[in-house]
C-alpha positions in Angstrom: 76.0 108.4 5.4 74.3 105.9 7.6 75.0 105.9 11.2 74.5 102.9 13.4 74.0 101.2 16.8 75.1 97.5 17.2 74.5 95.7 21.0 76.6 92.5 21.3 76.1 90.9 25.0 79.1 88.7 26.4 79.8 87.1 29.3 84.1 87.7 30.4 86.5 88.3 32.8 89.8 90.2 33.4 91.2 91.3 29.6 90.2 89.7 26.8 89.8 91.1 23.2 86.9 90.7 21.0 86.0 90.6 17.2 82.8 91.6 16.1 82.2 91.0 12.3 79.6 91.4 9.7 79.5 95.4 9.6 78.8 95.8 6.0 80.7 99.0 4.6 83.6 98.6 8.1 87.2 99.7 6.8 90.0 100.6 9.0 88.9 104.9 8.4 85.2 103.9 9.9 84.7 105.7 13.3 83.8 103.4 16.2 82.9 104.3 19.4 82.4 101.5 21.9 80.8 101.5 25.5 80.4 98.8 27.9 78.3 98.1 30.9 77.2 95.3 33.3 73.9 93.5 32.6 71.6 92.3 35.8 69.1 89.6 35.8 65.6 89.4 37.2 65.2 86.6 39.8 65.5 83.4 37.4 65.4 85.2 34.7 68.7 85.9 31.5 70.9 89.3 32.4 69.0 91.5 29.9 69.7 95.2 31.7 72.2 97.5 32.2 73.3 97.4 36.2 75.7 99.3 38.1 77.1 97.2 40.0 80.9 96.6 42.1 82.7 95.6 38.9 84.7 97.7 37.2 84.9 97.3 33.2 86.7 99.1 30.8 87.7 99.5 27.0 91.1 99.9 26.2 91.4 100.3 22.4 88.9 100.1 19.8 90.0 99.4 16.1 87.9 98.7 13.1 89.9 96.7 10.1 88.9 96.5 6.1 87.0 93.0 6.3 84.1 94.3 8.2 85.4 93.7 11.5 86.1 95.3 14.7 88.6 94.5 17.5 87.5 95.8 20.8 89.9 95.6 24.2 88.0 95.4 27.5 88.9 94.9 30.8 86.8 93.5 33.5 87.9 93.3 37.1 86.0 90.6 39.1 86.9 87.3 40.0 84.7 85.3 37.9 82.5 86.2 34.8 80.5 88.8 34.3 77.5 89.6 31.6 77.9 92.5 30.1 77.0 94.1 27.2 79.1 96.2 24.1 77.3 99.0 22.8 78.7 100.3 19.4 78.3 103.4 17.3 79.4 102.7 13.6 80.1 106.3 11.5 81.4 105.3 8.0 
């Protein structure tokens, strides 16, 4: 049993849902466990690290399907978009 850790950055707003595919061996039993923090930038420079800042995020509902997929439900509550990064651990 091979456990694993995928990081997927995005940049979003408010609540929106996202697919993540290409998990080889994903089927709606896998276990999926799904975090989600705010990425900060150095001056001029792409966000790249975790920050807490004012925002708050959130996933709702995290639920793998049998074509290697995974729908995630997040919730970010700022006016405009944020960077931020999902962190997922895969358990098949």
């Amino acid at each position: 049993m091979v456990r694993t850790f995928y990081t997927v950055p995005f940049y979003g707003r408010l609540r929106q849902i996202w697919r993540i595919s290409g998990i080889g061996g994903m089927n709606r039993f896998t276990k999926v466990v799904a975090s989600i923090t705010e990425l900060g930038a150095a001056p001029g420079g792409p966000p790249e690290y975790p920050l807490l800042g004012d925002a708050t995020l959130s996933v709702f509902n995290v639920s793998p399907n049998d074509n290697g997929s995974v729908y995630i439900r997040t919730w970010v509550d700022w006016g405009t978009p944020l960077p931020f990064r999902l962190t997922l651990f895969v358990d098949p």
